[in-house]
CHARMM-style PDB file with segment names, atoms N, HN, CA, C and O in Angstrom:
ATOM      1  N   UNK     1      38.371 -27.299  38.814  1.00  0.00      PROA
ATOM      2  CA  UNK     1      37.050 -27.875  38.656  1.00  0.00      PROA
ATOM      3  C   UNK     1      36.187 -26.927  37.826  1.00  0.00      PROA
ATOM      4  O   UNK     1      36.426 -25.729  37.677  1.00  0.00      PROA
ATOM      5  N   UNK     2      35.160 -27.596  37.302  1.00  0.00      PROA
ATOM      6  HN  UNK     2      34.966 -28.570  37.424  1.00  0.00      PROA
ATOM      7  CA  UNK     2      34.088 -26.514  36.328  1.00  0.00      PROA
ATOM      8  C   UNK     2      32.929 -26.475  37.179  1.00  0.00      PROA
ATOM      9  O   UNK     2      32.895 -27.069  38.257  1.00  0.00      PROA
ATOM     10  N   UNK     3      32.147 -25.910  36.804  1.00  0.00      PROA
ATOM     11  HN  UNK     3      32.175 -25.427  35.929  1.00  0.00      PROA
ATOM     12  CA  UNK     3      30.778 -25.581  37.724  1.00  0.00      PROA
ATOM     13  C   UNK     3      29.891 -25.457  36.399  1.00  0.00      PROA
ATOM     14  O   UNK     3      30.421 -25.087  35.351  1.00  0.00      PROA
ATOM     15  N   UNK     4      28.540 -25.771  36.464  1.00  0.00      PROA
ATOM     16  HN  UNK     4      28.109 -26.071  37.315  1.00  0.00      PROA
ATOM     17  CA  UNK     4      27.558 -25.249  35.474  1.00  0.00      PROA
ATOM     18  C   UNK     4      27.150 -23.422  35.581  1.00  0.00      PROA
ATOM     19  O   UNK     4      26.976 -22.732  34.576  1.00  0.00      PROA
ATOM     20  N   UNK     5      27.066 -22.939  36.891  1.00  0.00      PROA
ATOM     21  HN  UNK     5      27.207 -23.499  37.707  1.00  0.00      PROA
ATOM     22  CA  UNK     5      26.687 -21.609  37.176  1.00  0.00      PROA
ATOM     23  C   UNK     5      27.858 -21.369  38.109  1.00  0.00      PROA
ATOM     24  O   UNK     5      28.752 -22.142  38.454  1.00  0.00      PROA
ATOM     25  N   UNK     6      27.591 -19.904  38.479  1.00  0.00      PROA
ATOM     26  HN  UNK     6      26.864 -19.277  38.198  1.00  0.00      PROA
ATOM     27  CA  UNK     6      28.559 -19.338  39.231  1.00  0.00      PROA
ATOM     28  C   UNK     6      28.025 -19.357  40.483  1.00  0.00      PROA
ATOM     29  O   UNK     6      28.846 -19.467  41.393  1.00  0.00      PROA
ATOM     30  N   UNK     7      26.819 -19.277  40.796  1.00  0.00      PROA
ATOM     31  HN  UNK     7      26.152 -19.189  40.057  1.00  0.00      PROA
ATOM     32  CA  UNK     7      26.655 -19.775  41.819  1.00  0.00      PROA
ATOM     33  C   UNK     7      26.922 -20.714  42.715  1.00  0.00      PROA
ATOM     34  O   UNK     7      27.032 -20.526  43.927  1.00  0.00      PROA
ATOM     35  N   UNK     8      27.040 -21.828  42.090  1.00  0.00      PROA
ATOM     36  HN  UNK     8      26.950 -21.981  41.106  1.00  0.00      PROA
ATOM     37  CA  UNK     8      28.058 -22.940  42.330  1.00  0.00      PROA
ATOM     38  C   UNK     8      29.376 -23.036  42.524  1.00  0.00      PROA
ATOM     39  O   UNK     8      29.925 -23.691  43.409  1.00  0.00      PROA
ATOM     40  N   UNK     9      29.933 -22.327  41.625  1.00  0.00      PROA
ATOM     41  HN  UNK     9      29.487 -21.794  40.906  1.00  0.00      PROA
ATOM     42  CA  UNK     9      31.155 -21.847  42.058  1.00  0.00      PROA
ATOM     43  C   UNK     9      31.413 -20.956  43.601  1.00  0.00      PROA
ATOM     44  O   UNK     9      32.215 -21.290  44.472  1.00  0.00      PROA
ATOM     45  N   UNK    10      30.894 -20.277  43.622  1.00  0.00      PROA
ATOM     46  HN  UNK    10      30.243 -20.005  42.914  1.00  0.00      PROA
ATOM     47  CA  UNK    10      30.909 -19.652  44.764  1.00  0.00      PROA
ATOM     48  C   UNK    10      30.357 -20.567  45.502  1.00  0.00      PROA
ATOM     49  O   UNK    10      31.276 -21.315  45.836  1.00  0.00      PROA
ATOM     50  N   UNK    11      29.184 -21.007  46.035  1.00  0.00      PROA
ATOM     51  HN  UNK    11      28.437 -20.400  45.763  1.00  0.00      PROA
ATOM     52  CA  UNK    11      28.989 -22.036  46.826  1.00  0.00      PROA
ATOM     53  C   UNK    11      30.237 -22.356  47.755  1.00  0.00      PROA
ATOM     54  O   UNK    11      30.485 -22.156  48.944  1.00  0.00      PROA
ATOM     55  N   UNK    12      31.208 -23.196  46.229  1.00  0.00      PROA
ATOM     56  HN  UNK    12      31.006 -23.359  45.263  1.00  0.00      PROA
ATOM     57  CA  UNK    12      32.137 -24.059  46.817  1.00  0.00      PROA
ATOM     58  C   UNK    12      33.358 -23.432  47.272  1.00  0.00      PROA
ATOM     59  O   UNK    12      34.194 -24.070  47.912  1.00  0.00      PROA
ATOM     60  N   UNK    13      33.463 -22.531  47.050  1.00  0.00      PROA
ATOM     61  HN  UNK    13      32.783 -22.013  46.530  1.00  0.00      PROA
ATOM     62  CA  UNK    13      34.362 -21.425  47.369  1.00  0.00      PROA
ATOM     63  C   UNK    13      34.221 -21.241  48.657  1.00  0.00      PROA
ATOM     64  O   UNK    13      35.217 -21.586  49.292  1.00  0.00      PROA
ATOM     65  N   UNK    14      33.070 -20.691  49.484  1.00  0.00      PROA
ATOM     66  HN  UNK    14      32.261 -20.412  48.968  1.00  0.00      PROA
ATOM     67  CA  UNK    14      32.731 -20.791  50.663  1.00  0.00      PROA
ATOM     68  C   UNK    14      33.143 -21.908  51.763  1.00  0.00      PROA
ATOM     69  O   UNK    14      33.775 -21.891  52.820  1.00  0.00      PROA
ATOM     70  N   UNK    15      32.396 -22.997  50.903  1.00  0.00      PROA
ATOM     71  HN  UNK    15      31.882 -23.010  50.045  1.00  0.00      PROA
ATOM     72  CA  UNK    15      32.749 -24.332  51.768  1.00  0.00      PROA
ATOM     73  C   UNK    15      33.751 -24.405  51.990  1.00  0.00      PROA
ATOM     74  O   UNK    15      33.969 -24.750  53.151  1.00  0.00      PROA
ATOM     75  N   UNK    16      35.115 -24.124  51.014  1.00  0.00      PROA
ATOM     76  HN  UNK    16      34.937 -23.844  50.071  1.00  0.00      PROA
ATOM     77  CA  UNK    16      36.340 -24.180  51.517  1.00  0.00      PROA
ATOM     78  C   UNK    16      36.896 -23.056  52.465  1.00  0.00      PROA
ATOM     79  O   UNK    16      37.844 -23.340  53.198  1.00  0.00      PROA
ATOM     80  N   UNK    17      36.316 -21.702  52.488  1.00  0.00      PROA
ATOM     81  HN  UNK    17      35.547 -21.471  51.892  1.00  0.00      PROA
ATOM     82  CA  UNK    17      36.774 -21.143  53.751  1.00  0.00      PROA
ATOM     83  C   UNK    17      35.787 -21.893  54.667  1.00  0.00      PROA
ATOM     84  O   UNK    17      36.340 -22.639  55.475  1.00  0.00      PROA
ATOM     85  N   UNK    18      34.704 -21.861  54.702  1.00  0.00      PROA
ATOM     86  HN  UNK    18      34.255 -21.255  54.045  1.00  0.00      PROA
ATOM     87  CA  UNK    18      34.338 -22.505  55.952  1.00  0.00      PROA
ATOM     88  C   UNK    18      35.105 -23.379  56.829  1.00  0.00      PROA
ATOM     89  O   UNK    18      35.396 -23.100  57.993  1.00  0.00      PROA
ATOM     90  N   UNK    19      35.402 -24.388  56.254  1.00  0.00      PROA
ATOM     91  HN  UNK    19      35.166 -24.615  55.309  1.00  0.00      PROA
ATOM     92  CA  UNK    19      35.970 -25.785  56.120  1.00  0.00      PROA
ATOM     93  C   UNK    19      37.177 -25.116  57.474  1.00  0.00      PROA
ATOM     94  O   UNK    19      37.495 -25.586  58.566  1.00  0.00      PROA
ATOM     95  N   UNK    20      37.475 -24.198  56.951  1.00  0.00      PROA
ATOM     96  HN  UNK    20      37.217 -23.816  56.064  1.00  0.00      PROA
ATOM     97  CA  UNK    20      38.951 -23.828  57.941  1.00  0.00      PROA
ATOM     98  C   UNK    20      38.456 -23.274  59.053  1.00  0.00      PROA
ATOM     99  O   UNK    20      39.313 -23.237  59.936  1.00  0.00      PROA
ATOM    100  N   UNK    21      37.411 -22.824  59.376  1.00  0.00      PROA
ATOM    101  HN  UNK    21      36.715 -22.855  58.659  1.00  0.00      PROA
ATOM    102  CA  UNK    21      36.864 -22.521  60.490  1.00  0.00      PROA
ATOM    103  C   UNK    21      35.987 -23.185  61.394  1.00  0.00      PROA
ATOM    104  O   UNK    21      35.448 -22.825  62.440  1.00  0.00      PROA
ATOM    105  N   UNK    22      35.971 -24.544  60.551  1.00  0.00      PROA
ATOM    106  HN  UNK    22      36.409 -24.837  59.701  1.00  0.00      PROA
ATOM    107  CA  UNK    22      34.789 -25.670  61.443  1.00  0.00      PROA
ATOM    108  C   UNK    22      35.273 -26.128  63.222  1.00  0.00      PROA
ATOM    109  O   UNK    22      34.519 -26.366  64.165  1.00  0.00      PROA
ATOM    110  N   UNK    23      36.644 -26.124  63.186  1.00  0.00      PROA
ATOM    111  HN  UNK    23      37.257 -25.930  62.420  1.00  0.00      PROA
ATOM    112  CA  UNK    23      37.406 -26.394  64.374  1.00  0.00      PROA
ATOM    113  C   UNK    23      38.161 -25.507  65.262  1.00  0.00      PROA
ATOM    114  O   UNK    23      39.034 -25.804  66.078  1.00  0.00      PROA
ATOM    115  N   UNK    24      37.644 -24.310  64.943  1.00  0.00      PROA
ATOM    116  HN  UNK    24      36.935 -24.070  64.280  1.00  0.00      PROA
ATOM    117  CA  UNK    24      37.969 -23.278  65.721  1.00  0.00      PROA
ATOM    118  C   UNK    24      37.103 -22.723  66.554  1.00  0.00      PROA
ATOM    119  O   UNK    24      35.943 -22.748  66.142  1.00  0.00      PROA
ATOM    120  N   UNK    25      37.305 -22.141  67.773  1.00  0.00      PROA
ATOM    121  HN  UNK    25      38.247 -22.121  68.108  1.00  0.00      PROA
ATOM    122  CA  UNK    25      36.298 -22.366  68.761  1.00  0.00      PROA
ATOM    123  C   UNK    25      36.869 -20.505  68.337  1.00  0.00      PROA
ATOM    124  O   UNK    25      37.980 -20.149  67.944  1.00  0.00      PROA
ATOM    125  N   UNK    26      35.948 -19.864  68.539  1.00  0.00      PROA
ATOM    126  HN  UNK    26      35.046 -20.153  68.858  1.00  0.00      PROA
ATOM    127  CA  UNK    26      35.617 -18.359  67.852  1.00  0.00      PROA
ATOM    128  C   UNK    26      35.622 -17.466  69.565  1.00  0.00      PROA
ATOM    129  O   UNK    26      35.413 -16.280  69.820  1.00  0.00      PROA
ATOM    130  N   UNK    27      35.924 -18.528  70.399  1.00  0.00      PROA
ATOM    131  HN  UNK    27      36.095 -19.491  70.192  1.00  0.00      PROA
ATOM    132  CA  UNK    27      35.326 -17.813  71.440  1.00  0.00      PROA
ATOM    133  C   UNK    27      36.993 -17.478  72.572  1.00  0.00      PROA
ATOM    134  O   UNK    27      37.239 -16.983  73.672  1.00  0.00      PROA
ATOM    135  N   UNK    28      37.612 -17.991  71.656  1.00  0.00      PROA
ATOM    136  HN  UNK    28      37.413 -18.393  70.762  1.00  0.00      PROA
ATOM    137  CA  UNK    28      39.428 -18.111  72.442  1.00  0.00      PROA
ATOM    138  C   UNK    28      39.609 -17.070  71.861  1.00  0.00      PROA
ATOM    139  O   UNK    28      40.445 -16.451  72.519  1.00  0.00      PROA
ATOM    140  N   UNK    29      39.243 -16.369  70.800  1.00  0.00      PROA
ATOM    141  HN  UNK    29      38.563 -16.871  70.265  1.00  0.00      PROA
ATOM    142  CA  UNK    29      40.057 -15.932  69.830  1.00  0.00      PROA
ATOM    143  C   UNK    29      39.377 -14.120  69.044  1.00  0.00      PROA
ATOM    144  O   UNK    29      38.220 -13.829  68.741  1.00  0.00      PROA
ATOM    145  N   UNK    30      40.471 -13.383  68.955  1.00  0.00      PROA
ATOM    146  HN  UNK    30      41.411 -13.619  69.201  1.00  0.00      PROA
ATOM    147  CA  UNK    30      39.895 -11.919  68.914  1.00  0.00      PROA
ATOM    148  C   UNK    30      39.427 -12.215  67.334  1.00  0.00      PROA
ATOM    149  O   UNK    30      39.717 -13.206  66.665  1.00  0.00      PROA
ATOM    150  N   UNK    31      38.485 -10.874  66.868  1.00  0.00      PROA
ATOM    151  HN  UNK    31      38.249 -10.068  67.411  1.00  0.00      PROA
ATOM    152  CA  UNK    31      38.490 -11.071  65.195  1.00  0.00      PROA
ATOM    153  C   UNK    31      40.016 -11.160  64.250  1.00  0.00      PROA
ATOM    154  O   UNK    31      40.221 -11.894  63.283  1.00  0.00      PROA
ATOM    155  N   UNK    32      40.804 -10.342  64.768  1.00  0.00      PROA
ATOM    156  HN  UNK    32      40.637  -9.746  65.553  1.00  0.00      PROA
ATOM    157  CA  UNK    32      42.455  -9.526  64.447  1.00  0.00      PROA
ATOM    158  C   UNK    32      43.039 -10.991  64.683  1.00  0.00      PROA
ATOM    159  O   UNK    32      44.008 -11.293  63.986  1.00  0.00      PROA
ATOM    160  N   UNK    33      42.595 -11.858  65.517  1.00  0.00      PROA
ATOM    161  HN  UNK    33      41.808 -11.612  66.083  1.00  0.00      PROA
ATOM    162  CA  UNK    33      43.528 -13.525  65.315  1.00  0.00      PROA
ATOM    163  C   UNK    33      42.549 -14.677  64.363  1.00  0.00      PROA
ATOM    164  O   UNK    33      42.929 -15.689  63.774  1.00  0.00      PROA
ATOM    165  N   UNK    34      41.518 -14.238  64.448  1.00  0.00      PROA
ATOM    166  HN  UNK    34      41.210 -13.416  64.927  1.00  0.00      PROA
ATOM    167  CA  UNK    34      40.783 -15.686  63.392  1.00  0.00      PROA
ATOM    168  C   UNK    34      41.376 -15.103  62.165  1.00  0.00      PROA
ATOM    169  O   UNK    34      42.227 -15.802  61.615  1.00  0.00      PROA
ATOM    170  N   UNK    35      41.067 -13.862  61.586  1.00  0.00      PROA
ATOM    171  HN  UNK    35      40.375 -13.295  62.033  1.00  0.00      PROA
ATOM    172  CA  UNK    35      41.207 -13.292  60.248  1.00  0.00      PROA
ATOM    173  C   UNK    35      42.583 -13.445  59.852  1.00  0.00      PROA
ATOM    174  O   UNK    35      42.770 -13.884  58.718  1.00  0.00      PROA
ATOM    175  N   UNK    36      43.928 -13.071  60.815  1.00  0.00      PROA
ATOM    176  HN  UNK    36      43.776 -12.714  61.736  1.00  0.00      PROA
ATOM    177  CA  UNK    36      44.996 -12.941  60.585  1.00  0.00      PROA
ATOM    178  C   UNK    36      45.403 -14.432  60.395  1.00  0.00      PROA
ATOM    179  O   UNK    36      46.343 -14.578  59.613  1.00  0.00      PROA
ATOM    180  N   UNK    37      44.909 -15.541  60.928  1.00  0.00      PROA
ATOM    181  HN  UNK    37      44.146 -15.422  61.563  1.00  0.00      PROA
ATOM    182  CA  UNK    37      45.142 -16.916  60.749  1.00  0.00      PROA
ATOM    183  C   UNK    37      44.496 -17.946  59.372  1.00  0.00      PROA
ATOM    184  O   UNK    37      44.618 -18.998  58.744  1.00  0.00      PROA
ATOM    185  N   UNK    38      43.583 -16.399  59.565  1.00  0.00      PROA
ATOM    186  HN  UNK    38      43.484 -15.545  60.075  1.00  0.00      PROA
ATOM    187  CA  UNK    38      42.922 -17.780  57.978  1.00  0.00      PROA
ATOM    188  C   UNK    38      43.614 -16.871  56.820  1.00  0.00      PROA
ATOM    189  O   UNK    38      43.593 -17.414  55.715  1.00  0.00      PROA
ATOM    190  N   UNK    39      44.116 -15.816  56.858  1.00  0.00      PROA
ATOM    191  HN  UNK    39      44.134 -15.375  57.756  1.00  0.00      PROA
ATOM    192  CA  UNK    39      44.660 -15.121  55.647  1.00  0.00      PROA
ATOM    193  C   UNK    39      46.317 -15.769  55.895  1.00  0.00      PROA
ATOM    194  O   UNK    39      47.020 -15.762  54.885  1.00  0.00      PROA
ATOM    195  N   UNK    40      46.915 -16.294  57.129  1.00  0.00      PROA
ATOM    196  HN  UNK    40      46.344 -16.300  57.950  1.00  0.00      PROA
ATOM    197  CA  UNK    40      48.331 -16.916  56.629  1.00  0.00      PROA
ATOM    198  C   UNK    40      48.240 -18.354  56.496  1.00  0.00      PROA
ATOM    199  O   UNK    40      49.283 -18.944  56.215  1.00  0.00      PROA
ATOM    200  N   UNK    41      47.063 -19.094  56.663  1.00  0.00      PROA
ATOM    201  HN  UNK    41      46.215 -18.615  56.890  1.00  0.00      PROA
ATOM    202  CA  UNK    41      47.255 -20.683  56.623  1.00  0.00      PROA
ATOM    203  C   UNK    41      45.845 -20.942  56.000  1.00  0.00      PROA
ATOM    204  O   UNK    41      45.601 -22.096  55.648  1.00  0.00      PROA
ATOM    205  N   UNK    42      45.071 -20.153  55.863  1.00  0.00      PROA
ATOM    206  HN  UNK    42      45.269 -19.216  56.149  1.00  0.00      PROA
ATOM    207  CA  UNK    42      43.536 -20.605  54.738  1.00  0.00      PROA
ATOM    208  C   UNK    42      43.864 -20.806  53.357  1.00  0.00      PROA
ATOM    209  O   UNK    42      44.958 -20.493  52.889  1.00  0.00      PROA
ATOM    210  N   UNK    43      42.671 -21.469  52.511  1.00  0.00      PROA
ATOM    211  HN  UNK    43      41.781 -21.723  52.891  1.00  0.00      PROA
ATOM    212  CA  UNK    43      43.317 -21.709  51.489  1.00  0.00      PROA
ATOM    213  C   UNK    43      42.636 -20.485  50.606  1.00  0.00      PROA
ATOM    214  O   UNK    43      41.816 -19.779  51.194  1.00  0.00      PROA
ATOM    215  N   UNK    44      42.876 -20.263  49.508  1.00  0.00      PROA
ATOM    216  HN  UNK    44      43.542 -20.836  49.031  1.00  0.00      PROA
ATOM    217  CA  UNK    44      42.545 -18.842  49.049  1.00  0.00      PROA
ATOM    218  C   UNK    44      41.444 -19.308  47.634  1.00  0.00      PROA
ATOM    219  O   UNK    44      42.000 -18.854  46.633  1.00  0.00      PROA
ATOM    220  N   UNK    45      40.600 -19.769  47.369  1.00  0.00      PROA
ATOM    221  HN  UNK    45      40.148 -20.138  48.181  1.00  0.00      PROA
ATOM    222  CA  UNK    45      40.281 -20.081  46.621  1.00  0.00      PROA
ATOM    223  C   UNK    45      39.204 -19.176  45.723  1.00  0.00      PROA
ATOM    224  O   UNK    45      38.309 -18.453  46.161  1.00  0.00      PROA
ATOM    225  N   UNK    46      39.547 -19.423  44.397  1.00  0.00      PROA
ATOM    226  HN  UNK    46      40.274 -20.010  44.041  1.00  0.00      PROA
ATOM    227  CA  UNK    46      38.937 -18.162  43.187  1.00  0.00      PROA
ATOM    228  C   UNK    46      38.526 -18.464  42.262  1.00  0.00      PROA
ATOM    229  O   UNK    46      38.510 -19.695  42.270  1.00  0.00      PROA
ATOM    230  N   UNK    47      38.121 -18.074  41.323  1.00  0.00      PROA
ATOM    231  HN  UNK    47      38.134 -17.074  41.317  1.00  0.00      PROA
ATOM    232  CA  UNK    47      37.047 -18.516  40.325  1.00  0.00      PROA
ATOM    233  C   UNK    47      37.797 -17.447  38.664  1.00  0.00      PROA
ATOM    234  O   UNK    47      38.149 -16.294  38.414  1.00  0.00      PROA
ATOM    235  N   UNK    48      37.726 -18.288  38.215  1.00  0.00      PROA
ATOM    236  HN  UNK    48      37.440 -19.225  38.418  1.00  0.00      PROA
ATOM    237  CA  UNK    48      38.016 -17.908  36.881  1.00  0.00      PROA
ATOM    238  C   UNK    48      36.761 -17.793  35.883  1.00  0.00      PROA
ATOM    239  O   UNK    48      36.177 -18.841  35.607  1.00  0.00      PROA
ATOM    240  N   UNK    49      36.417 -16.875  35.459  1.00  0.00      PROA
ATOM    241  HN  UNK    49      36.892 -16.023  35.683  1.00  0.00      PROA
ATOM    242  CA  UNK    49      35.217 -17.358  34.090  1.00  0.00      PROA
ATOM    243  C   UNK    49      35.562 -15.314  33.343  1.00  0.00      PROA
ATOM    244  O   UNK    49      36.153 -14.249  33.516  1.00  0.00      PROA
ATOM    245  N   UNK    50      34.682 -16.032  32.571  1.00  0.00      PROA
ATOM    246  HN  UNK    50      34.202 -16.898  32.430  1.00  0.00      PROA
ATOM    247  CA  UNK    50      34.560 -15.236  31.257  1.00  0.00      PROA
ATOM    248  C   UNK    50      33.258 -14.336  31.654  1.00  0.00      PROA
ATOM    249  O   UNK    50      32.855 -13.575  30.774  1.00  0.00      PROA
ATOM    250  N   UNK    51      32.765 -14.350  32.541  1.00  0.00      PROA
ATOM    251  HN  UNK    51      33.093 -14.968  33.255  1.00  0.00      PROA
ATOM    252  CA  UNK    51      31.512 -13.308  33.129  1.00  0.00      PROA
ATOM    253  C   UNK    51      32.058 -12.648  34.020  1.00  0.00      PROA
ATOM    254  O   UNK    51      32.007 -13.140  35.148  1.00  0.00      PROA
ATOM    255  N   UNK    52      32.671 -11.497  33.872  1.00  0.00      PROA
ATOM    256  HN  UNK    52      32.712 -11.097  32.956  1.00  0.00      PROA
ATOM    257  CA  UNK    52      33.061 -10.419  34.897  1.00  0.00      PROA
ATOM    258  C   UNK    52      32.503 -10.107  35.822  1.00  0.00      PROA
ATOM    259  O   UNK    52      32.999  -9.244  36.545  1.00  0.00      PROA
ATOM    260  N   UNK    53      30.885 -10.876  36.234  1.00  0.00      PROA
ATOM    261  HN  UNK    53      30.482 -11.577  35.647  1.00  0.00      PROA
ATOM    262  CA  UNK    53      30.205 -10.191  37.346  1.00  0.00      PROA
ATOM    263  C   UNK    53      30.448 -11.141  38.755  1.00  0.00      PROA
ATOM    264  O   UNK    53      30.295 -10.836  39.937  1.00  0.00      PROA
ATOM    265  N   UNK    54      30.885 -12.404  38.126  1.00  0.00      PROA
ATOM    266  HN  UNK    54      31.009 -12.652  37.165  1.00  0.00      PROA
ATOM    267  CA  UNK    54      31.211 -14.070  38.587  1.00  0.00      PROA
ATOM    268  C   UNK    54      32.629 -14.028  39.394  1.00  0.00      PROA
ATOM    269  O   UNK    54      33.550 -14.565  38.778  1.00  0.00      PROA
ATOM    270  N   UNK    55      32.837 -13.683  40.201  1.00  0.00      PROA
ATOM    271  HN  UNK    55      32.089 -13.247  40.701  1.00  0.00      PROA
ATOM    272  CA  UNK    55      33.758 -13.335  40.990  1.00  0.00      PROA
ATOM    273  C   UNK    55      33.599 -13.680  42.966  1.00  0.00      PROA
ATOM    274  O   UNK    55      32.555 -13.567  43.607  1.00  0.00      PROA
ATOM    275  N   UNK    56      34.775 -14.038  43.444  1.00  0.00      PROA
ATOM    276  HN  UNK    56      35.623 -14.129  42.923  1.00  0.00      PROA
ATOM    277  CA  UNK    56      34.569 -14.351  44.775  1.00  0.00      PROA
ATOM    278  C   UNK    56      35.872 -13.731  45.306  1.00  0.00      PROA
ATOM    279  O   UNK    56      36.680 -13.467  44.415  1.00  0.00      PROA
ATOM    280  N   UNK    57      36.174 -13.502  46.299  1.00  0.00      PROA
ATOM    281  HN  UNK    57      35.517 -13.717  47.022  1.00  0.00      PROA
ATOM    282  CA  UNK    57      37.489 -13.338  47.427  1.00  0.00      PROA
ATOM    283  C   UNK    57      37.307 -13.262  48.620  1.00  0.00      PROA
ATOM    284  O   UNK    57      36.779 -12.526  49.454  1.00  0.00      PROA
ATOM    285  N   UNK    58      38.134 -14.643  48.495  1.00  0.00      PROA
ATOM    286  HN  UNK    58      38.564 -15.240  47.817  1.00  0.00      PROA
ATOM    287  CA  UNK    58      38.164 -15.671  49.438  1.00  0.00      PROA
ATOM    288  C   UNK    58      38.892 -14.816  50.873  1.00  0.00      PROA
ATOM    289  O   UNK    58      39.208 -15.611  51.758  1.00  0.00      PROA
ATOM    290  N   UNK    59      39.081 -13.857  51.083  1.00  0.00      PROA
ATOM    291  HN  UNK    59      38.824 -13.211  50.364  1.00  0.00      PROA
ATOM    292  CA  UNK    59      39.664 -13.295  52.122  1.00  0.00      PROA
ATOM    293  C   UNK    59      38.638 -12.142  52.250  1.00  0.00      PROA
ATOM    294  O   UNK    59      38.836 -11.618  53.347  1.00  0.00      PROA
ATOM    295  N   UNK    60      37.587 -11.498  51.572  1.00  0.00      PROA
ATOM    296  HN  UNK    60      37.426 -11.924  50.681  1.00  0.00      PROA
ATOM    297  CA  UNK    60      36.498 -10.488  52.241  1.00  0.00      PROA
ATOM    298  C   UNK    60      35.422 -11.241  52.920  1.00  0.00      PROA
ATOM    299  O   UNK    60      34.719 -10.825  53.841  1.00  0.00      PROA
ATOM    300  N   UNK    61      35.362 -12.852  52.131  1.00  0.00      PROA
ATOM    301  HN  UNK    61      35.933 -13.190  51.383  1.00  0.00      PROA
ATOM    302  CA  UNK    61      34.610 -13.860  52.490  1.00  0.00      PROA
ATOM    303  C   UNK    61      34.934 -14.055  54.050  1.00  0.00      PROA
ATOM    304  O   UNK    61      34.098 -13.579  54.819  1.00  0.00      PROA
ATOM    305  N   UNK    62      35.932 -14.631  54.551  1.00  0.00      PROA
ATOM    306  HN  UNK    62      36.611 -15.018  53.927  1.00  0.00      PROA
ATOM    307  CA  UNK    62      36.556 -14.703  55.548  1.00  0.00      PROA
ATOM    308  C   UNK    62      36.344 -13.361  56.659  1.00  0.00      PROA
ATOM    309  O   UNK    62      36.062 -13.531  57.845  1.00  0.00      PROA
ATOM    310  N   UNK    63      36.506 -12.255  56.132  1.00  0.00      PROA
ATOM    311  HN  UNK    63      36.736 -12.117  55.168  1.00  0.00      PROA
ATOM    312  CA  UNK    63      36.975 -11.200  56.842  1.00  0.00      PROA
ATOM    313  C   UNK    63      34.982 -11.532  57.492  1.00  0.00      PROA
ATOM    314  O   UNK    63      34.592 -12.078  58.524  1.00  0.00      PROA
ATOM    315  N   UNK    64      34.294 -10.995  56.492  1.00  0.00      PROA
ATOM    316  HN  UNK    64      34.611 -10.551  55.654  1.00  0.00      PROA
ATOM    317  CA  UNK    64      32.551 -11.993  57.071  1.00  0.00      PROA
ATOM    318  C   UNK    64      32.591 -13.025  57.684  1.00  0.00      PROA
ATOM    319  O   UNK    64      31.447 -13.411  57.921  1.00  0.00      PROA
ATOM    320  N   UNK    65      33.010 -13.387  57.896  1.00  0.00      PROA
ATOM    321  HN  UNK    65      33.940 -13.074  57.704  1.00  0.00      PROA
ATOM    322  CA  UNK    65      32.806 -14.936  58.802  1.00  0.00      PROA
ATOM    323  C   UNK    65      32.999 -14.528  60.393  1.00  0.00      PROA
ATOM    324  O   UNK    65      32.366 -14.640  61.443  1.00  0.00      PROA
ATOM    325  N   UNK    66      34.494 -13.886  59.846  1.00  0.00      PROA
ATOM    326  HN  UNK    66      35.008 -13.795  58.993  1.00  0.00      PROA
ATOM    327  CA  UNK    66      35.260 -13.418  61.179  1.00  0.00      PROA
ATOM    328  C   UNK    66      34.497 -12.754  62.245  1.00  0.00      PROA
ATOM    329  O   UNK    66      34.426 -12.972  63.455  1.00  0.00      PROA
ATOM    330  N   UNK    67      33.824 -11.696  61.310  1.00  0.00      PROA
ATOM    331  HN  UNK    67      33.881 -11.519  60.328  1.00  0.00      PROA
ATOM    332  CA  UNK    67      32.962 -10.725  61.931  1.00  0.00      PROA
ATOM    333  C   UNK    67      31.600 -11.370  62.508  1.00  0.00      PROA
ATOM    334  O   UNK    67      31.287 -11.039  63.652  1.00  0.00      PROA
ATOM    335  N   UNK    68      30.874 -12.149  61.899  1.00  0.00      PROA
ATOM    336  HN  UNK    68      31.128 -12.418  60.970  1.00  0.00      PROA
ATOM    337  CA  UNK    68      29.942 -13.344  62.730  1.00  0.00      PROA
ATOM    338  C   UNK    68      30.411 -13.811  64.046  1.00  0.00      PROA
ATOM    339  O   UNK    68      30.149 -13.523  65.213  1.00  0.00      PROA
ATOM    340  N   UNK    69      31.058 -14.489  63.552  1.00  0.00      PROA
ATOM    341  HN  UNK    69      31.272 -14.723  62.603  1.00  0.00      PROA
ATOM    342  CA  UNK    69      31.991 -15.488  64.780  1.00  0.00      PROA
ATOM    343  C   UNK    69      32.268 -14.898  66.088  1.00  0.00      PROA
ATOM    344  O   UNK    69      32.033 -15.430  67.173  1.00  0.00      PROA
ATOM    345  N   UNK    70      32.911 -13.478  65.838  1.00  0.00      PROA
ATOM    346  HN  UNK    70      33.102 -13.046  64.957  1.00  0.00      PROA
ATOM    347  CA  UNK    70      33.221 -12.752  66.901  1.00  0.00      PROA
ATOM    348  C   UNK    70      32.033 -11.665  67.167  1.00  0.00      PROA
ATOM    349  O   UNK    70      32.406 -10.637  67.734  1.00  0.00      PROA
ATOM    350  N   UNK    71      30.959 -11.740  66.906  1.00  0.00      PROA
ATOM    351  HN  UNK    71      30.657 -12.574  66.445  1.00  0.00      PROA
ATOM    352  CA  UNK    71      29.801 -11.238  67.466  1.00  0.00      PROA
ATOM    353  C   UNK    71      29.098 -11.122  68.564  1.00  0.00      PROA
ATOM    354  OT1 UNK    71      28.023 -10.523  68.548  1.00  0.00      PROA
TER     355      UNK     71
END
């Protein structure tokens, strides 16, 4: 997909880790099992462009979430 900004891009980048964590109850589960589960069955999603500053990873993203969740 294209995006007009990178912001957007990222946006949607998010939504898709989110997306994997909408049905997980955060409260069964240590940080070391949400993180370890969305890095073997999440989807990994990244951004390509020609602005080197425009960048996402989709697994530090996650590793943040994790750390919320299990707060």
């Amino acid at each position: 997909m294209e995006y007009d900004s990178c912001e957007e891009a990222v946006a949607t980048c998010k939504e898709i880790v989110d997306r994997f964590f909408e049905h997980v109850n955060a409260n069964k589960f240590s940080f070391e099992e949400l993180y370890s589960g969305y890095t073997m069955f999440g989807e990994d999603p990244f951004i390509v462009s020609d602005d080197e500053r425009c960048m996402f990873s989709a697994w530090d993203y996650a590793k943040k979430r994790c750390l919320e969740m299990c707060a």
